[in-house]
C-alpha distance (Angstrom), angle and dihedral (degrees) to the residues before:
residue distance angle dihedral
X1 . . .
X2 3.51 . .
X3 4.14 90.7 .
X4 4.03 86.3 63.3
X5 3.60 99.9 51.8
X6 3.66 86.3 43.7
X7 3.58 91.3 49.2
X8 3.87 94.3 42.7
X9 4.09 91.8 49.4
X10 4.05 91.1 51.3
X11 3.87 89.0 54.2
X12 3.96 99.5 46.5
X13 3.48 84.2 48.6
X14 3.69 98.9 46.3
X15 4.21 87.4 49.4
X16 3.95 89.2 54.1
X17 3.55 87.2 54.2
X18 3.82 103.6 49.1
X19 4.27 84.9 54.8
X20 3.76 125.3 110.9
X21 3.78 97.4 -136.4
X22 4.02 103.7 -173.8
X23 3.33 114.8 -176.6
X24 4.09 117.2 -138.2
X25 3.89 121.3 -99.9
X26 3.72 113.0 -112.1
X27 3.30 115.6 -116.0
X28 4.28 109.1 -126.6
X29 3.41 88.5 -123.9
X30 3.76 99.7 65.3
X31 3.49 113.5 104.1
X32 3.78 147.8 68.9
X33 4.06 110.3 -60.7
X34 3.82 129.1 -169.0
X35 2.98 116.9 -136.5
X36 4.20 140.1 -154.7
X37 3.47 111.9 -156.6
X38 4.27 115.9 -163.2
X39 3.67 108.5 -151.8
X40 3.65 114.3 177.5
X41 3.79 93.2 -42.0
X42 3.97 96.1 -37.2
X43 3.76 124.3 109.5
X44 3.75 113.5 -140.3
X45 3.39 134.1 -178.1
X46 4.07 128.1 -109.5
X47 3.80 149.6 155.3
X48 4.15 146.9 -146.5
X49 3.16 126.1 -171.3
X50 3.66 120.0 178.1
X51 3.36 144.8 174.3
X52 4.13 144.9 165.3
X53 3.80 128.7 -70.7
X54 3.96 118.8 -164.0
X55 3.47 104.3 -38.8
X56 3.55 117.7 -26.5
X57 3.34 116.5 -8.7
X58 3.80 125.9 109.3
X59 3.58 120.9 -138.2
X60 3.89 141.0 170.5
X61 3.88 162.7 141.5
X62 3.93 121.9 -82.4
X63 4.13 123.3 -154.5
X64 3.69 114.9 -167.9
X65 3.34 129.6 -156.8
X66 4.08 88.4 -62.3
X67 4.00 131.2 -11.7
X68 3.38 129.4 71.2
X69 4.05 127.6 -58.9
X70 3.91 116.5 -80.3
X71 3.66 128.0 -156.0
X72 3.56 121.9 -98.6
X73 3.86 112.7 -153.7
X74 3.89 102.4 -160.7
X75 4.02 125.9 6.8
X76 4.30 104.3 -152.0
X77 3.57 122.9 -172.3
X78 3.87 121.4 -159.4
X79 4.04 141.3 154.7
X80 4.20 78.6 -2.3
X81 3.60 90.4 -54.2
X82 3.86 125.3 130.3
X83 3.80 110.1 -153.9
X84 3.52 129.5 -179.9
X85 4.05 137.7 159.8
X86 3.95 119.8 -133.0
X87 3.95 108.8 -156.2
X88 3.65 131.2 -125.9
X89 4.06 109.1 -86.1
X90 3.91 96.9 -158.8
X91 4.00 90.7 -104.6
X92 4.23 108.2 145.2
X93 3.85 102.3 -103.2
X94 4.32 96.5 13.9
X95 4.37 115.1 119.4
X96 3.39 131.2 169.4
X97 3.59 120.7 -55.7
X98 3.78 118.2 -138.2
X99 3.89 109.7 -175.3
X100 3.78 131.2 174.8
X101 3.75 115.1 -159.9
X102 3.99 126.5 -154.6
X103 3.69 112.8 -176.9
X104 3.77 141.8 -150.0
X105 3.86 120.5 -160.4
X106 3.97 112.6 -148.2
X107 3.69 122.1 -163.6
């Protein structure tokens, strides 16, 4: 009895070996981002974080000015534009956010 799972165990483990296991390519957006926001004149502070879902899609968590984060369900770039959507939360008075994001990187 012992022979078999002896037997068993050095062939699983021979299997695992013979795989190509290829780990994905980050995407340069993933990551945590600060983030200025210019309202009407005011500087106020913000963050993105993002990272991969399945294959390739981008998703992430959104901090305003103040509050807690909120889930983003899909990070898009396009033309050098980051866009992403930040659902309703059920608060009296709160919709959908729909924000497009240029950025500026300052050394």
């Amino acid at each position: 009895m012992k022979f078999r799972y002896l037997f068993l165990l050095i062939t699983i483990a021979q299997f695992l070996a013979n795989q190509n296991i290829v780990a994905q390519k980050a995407n340069p957006l993933e990551g945590r981002w600060d983030l200025v926001i210019d309202q009407n004149g005011q500087k106020l502070p913000s963050w993105l974080e993002v990272s991969h879902s399945g294959n390739k899609t981008l998703v992430g968590r959104f901090v305003y000015a103040f509050g807690s984060a909120r889930p983003v369900a899909e990070v898009k770039v396009k033309d050098g534009k980051i866009r992403f959507a930040i659902p309703h939360n059920g608060n009296p008075g709160s919709g959908t956010w729909n924000l497009k994001v240029s950025w500026r990187v300052n050394k």
